[in-house]
C-alpha positions in Angstrom: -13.9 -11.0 -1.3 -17.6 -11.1 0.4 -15.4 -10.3 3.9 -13.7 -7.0 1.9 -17.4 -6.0 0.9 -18.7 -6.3 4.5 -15.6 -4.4 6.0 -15.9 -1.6 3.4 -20.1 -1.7 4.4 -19.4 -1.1 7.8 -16.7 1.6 7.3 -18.7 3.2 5.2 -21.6 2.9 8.0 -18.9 4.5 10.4 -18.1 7.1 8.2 -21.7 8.6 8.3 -22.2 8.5 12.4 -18.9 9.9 13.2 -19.7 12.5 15.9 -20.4 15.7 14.1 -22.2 16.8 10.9 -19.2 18.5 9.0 -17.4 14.9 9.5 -20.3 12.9 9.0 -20.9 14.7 5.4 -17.4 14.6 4.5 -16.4 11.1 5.5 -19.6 9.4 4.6 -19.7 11.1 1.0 -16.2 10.1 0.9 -16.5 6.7 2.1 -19.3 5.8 -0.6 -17.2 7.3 -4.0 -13.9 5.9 -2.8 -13.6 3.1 -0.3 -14.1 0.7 -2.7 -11.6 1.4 -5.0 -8.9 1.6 -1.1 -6.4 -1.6 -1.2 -6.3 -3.2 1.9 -3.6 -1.3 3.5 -5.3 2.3 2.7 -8.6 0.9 4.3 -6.7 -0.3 7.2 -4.9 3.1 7.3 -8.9 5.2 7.1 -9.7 2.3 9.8 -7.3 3.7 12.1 -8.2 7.1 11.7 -11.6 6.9 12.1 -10.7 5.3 15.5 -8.5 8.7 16.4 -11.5 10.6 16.5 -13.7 12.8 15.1 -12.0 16.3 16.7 -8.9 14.8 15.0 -9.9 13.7 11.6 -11.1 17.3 11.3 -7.4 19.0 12.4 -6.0 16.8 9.8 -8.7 17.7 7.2 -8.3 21.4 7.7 -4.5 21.3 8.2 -4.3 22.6 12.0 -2.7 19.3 12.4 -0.1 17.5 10.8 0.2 13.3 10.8 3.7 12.0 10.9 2.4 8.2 9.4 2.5 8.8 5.6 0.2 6.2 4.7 -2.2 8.4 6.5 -1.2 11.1 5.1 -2.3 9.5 1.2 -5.8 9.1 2.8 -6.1 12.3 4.8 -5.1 14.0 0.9 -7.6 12.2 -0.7 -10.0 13.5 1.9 -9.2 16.9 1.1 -9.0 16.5 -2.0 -12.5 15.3 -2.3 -15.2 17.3 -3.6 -18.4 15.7 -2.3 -19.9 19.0 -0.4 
């Protein structure tokens, strides 16, 4: 359990020094309300595409790009779905 707390800690850290300010504020707001409640799989699955990259994560988030891996596909929704502005 302490190890799950420390891995959600440092995504969330992740989450606020992404590259650029519109990701920063919507990942790290995100990352705060939701990671915690993320089974393992799901935060492997935000893991991963916070390691695609910041120009990425925003295509996805703004639907100029599609993902063909549906369990990113549940977090990229939940993203867009957020309302943490």
């Amino acid at each position: 359990m302490e190890n799950r707390n420390i891995w959600i800690k440092k995504l969330i850290y992740r989450s606020k020094y992404t590259g650029t300010r519109e990701t920063d504020l919507l990942l790290g707001n995100f990352a705060e309300k939701y990671l915690k409640n993320l089974n393992d799989d799901e935060l492997l699955s935000y893991e991963n595409l916070l390691v695609s990259g910041d120009p990425r994560i925003w295509r996805l988030s703004i639907d100029i790009e599609k993902s063909e891996d549906k369990k990113e596909n549940i977090i990229i929704e939940l993203i867009k779905n957020f309302k943490g502005f």
